[in-house]
C-alpha atoms as a printed R data frame, in Angstrom:
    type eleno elety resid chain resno       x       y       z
1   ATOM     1    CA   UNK     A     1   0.000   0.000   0.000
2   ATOM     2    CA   UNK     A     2   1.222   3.277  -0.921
3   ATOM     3    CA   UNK     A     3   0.532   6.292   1.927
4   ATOM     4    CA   UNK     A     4   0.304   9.975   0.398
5   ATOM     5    CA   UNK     A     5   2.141  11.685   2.577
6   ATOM     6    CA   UNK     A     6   4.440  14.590   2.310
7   ATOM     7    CA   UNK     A     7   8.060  14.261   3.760
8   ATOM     8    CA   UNK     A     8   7.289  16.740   6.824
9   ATOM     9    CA   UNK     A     9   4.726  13.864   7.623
10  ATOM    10    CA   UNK     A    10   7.284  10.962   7.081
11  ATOM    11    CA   UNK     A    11   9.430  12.546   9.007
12  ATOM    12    CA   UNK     A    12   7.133  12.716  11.655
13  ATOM    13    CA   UNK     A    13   5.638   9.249  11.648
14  ATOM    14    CA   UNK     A    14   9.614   8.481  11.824
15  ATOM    15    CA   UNK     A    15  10.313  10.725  14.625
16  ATOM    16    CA   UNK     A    16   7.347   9.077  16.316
17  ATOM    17    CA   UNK     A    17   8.301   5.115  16.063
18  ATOM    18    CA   UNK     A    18  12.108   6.400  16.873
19  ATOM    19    CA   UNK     A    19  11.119   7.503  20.262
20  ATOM    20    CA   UNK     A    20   8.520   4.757  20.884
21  ATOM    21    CA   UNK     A    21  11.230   1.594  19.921
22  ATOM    22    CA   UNK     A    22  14.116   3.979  22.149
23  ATOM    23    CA   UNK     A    23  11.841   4.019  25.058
24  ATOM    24    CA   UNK     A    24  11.853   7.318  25.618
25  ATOM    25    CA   UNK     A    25   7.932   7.627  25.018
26  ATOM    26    CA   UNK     A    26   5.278   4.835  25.838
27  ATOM    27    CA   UNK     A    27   3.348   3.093  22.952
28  ATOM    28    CA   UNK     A    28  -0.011   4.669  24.418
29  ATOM    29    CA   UNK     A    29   1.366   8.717  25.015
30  ATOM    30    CA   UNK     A    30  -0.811  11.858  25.036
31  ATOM    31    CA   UNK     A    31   0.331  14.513  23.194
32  ATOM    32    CA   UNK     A    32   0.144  18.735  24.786
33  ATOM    33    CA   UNK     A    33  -0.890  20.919  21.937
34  ATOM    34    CA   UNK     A    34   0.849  24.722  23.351
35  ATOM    35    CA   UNK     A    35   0.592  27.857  21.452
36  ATOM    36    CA   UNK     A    36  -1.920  29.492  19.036
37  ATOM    37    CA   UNK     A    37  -2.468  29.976  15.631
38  ATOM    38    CA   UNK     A    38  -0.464  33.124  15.213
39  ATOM    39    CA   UNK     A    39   2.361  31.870  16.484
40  ATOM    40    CA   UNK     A    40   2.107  28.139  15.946
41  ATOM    41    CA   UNK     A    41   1.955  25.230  17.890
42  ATOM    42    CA   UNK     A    42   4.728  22.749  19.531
43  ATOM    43    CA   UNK     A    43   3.978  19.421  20.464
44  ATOM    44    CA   UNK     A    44   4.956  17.918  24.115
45  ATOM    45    CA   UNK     A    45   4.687  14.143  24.339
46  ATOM    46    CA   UNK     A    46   3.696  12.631  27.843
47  ATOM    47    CA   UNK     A    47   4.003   9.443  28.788
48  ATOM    48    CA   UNK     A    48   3.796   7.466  32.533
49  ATOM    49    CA   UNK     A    49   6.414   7.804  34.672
50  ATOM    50    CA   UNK     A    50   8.804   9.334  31.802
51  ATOM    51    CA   UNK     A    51   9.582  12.879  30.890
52  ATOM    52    CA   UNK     A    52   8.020  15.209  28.242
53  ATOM    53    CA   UNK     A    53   9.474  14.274  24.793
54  ATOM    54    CA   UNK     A    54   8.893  17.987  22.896
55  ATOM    55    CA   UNK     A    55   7.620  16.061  18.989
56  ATOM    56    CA   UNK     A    56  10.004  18.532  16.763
57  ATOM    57    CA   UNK     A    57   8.475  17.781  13.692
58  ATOM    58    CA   UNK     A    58   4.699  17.723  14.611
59  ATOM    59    CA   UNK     A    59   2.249  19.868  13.102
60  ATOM    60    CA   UNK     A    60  -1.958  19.416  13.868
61  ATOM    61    CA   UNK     A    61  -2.006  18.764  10.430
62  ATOM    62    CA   UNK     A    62   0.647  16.466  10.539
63  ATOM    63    CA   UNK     A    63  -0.940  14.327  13.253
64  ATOM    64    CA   UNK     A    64  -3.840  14.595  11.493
65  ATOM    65    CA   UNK     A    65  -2.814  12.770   8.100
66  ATOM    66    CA   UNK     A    66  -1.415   9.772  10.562
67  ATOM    67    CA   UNK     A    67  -4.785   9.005  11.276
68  ATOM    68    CA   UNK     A    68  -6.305   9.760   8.052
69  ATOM    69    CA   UNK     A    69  -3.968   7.169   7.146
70  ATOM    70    CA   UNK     A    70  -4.673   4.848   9.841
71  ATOM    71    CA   UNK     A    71  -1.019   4.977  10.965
72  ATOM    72    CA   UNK     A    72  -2.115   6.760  14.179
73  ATOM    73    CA   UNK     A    73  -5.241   6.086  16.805
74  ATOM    74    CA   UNK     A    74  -6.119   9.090  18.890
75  ATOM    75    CA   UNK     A    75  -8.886   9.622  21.034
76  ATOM    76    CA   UNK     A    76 -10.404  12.739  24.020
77  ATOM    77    CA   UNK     A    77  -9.767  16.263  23.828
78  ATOM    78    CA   UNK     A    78  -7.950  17.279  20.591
79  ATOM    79    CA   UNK     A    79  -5.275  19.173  22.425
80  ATOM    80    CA   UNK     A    80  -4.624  16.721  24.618
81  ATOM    81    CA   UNK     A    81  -5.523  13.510  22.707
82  ATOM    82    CA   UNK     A    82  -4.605  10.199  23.896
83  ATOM    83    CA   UNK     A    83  -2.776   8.317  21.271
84  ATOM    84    CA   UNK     A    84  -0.902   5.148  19.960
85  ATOM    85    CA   UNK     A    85   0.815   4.087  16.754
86  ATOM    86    CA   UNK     A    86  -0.944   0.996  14.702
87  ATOM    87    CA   UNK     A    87   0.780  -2.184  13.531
88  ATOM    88    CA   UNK     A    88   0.964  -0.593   9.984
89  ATOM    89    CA   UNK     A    89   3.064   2.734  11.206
90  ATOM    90    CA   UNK     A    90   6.289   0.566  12.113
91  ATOM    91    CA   UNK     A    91   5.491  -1.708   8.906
92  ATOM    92    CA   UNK     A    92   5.687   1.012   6.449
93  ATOM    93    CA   UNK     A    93   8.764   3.074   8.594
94  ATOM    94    CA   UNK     A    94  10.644  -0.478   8.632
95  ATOM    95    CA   UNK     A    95   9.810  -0.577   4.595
96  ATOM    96    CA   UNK     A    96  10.925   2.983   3.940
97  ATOM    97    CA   UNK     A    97   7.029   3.563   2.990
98  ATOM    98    CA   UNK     A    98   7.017   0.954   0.453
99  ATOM    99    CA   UNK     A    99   9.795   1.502  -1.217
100 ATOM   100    CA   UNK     A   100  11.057  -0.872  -3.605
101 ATOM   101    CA   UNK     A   101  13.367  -3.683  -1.816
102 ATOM   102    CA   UNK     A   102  16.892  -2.872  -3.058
103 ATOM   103    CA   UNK     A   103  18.645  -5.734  -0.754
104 ATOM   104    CA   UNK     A   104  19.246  -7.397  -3.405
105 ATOM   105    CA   UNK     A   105  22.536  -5.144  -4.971
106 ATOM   106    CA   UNK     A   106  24.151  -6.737  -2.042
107 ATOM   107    CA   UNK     A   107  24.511  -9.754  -4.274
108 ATOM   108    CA   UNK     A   108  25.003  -7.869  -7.575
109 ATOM   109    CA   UNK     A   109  27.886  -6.548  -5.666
110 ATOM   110    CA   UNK     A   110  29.666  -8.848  -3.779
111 ATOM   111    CA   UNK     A   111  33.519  -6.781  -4.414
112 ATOM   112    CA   UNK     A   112  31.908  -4.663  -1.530
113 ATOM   113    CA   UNK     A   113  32.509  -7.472   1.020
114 ATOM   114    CA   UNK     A   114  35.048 -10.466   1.063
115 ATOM   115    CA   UNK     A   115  33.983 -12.856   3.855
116 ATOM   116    CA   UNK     A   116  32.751 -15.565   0.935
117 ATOM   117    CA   UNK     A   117  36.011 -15.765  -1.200
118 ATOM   118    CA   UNK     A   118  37.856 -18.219  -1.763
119 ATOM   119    CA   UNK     A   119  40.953 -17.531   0.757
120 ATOM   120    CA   UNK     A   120  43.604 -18.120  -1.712
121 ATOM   121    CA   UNK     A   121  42.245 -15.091  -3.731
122 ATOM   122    CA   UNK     A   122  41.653 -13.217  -0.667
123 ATOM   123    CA   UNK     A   123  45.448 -14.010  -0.217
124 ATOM   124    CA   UNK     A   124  47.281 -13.935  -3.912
125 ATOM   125    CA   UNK     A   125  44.964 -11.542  -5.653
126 ATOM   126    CA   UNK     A   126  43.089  -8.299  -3.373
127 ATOM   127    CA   UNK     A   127  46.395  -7.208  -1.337
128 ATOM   128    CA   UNK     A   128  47.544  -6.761  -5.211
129 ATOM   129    CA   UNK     A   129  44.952  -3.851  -5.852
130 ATOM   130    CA   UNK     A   130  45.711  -1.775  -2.202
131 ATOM   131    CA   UNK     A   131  48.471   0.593  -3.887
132 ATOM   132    CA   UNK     A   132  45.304   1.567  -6.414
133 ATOM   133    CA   UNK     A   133  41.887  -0.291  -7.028
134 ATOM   134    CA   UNK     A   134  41.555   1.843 -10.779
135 ATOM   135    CA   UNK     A   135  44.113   0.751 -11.943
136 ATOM   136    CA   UNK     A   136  44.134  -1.685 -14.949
137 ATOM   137    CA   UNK     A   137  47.516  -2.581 -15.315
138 ATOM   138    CA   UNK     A   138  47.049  -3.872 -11.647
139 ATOM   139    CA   UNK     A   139  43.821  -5.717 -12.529
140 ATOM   140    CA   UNK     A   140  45.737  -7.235 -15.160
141 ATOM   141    CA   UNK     A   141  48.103  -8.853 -12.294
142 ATOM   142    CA   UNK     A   142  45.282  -9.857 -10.403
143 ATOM   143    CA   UNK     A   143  43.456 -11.812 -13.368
144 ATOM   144    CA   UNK     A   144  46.362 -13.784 -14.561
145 ATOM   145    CA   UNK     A   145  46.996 -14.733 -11.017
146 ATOM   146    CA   UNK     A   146  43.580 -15.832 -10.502
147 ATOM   147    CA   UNK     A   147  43.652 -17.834 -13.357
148 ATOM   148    CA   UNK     A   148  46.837 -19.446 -11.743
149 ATOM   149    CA   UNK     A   149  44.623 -20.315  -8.866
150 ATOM   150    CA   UNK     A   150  42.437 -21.895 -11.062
151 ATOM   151    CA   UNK     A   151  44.701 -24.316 -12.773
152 ATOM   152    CA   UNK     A   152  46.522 -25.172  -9.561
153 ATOM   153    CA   UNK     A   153  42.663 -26.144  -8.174
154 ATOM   154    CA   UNK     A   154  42.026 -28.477 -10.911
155 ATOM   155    CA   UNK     A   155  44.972 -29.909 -10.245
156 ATOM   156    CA   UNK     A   156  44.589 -30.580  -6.329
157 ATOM   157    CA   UNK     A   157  40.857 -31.489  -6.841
158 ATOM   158    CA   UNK     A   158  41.380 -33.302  -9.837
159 ATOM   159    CA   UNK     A   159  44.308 -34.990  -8.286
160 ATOM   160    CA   UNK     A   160  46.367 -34.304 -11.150
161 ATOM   161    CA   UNK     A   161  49.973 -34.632 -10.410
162 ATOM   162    CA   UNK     A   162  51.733 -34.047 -13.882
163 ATOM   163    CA   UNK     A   163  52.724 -30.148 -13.365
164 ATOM   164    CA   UNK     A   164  53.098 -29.664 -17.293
165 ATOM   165    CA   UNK     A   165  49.422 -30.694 -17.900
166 ATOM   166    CA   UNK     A   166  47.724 -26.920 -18.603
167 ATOM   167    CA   UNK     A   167  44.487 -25.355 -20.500
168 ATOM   168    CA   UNK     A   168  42.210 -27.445 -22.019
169 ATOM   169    CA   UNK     A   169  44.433 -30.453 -21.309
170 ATOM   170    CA   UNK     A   170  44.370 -30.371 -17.693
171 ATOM   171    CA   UNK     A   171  40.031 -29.628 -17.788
172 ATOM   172    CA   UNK     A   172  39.700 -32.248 -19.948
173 ATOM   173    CA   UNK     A   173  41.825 -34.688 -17.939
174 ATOM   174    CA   UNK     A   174  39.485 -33.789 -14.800
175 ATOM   175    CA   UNK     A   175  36.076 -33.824 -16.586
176 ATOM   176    CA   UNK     A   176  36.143 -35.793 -19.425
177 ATOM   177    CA   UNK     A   177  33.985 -38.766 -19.567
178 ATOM   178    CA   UNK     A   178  37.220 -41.039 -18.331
179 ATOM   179    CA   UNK     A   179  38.497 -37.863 -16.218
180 ATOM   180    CA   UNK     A   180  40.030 -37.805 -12.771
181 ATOM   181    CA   UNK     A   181  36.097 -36.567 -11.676
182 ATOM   182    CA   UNK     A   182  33.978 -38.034 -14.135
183 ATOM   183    CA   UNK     A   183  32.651 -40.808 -10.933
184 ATOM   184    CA   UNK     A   184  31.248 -37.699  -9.157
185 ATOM   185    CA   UNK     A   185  28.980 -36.996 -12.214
186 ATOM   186    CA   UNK     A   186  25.519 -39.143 -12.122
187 ATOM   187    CA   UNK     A   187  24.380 -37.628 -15.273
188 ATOM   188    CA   UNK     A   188  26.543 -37.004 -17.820
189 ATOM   189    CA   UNK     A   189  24.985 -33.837 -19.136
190 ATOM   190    CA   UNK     A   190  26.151 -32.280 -16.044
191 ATOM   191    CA   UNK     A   191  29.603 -33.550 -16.637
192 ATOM   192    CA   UNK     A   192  29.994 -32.444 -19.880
193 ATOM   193    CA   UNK     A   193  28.240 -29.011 -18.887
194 ATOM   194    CA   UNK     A   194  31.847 -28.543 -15.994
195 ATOM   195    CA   UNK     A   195  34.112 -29.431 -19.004
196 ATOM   196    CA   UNK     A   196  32.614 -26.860 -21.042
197 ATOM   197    CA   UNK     A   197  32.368 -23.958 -18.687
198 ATOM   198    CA   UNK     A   198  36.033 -24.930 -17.771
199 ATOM   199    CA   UNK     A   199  37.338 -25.349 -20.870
200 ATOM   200    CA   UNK     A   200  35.958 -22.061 -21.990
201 ATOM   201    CA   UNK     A   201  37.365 -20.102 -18.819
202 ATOM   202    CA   UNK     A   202  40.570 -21.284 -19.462
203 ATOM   203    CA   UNK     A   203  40.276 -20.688 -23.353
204 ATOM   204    CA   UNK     A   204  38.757 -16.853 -23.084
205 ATOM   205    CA   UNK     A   205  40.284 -15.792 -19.755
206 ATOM   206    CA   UNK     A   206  43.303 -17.873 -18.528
207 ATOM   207    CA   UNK     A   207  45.144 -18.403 -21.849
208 ATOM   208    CA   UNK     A   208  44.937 -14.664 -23.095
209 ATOM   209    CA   UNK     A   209  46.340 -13.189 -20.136
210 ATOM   210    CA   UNK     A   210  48.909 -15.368 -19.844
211 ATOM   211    CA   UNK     A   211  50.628 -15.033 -23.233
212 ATOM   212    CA   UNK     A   212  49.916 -10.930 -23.812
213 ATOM   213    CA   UNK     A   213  48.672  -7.789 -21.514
214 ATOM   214    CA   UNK     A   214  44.929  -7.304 -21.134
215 ATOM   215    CA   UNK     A   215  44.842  -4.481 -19.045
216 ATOM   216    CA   UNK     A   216  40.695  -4.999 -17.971
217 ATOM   217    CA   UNK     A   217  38.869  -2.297 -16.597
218 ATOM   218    CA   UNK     A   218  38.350  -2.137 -12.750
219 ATOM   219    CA   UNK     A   219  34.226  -3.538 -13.631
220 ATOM   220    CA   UNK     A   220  35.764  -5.945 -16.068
221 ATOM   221    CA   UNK     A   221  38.482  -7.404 -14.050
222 ATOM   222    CA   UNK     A   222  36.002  -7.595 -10.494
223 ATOM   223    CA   UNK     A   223  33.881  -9.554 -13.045
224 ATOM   224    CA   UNK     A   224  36.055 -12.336 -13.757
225 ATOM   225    CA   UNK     A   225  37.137 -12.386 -10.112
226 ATOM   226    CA   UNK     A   226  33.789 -12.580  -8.549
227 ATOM   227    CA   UNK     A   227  32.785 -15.324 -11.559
228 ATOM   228    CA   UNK     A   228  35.957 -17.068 -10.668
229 ATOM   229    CA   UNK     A   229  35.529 -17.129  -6.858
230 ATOM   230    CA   UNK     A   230  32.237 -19.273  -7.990
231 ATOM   231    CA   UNK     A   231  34.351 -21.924 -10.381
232 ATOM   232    CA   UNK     A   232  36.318 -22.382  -7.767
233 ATOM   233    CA   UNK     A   233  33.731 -22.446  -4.949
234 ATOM   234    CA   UNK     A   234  32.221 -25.281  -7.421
235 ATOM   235    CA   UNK     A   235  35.236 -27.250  -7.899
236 ATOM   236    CA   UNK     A   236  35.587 -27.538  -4.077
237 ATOM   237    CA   UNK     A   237  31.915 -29.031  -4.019
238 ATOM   238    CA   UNK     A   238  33.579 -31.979  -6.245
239 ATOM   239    CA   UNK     A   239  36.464 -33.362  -3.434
């Protein structure tokens, strides 16, 4: 449900659940209308037992678009109503009044925290990019190395132990339909599906960068990293 209500009313409705979920004011409170209508009006909350909270950003009018919205229950005198917040007033606070759900960058950006790498990239590849994140010549460092760490992997999962045995040769000696990992495969599909997406990281990524200079941009080369973090979180699935 969408409330219409201005931003001096948000805030207030804001202002409201803060000092109800601090303590500071009771979840029932009556609220002390003072002034006049020349000079305006302040707002003192009063609650049992607990000092006058002055409500900075209340207005009658204010106060009175909470309950036209049936974020607000007040009842007695109307300047010095007795009053309590409904269920829906901490929903829609808690929800940013509706607004759309954006949790989900979190995933969509997973550079901006480390604690699921793989800790041989945290190790070989980030302290790489602390003398300057923008830097593409850097990212080039850090992509070649990575795809280092992702030969040596096939190797120690695929128990390979020939050290000469690279690219294509080495996926296709751990996932090909005789290959050091083909027994944890129950359909074959799948099997041929890891030799594939191997065999074309290694073909598009690993074997560029490590016969010439690539030089990715910052976006391109966090790419690759975050997608290899994932091949290799995959391959350690298969032990």
């Amino acid at each position: 449900m969408k409330y219409n209500l201005t931003d001096s009313q948000k805030n207030l409705l804001k202002e409201l659940v803060a000092l109800i979920q601090s303590g500071s004011v009771d979840e029932e409170f009556r609220i002390f209308w003072s002034g006049n209508d020349a000079t305006g009006y302040s707002a003192t909350l009063v609650s049992s037992n607990k000092p006058g909270k002055i409500l900075t950003n209340a207005t009658k009018s204010g106060i009175n678009a909470l309950e036209r919205s049936g974020l607000l229950s007040c009842q007695g005198s109307s300047s010095r109503p007795i009053c309590a917040l409904t269920e829906q007033a901490y929903t829609v606070v808690e929800t940013n009044f509706n607004a759309p759900d954006t949790s989900f960058m979190e995933y969509l950006t997973p550079m901006s925290g480390t604690n699921e790498f793989d800790e041989e990239l945290k190790m070989r590849c980030l302290p790489l990019l602390a003398t300057g994140g923008s830097d593409p010549m850097l990212w080039d460092s850090v992509v070649r190395t990575a795809g280092v760490i992702l030969e040596e992997r096939l190797r120690d999962v695929g128990s390979i132990s020939d050290p000469n045995l690279t690219g294509q040769g080495l996926v296709n000696k751990v996932f090909n339909n005789n290959g050091t990992l083909a027994s944890k495969f129950i359909v074959d599909s799948e099997r041929q599906g890891y030799r594939d997406l191997y065999a074309g990281i290694v073909g598009s990524f690993r074997n560029p960068s490590a016969h010439k200079l690539i030089d990715p941009t910052p976006e391109e080369g966090g790419a690759f990293i975050i997608f290899l973090n994932l091949l290799l979180k995959k391959l350690e699935a298969l032990r």
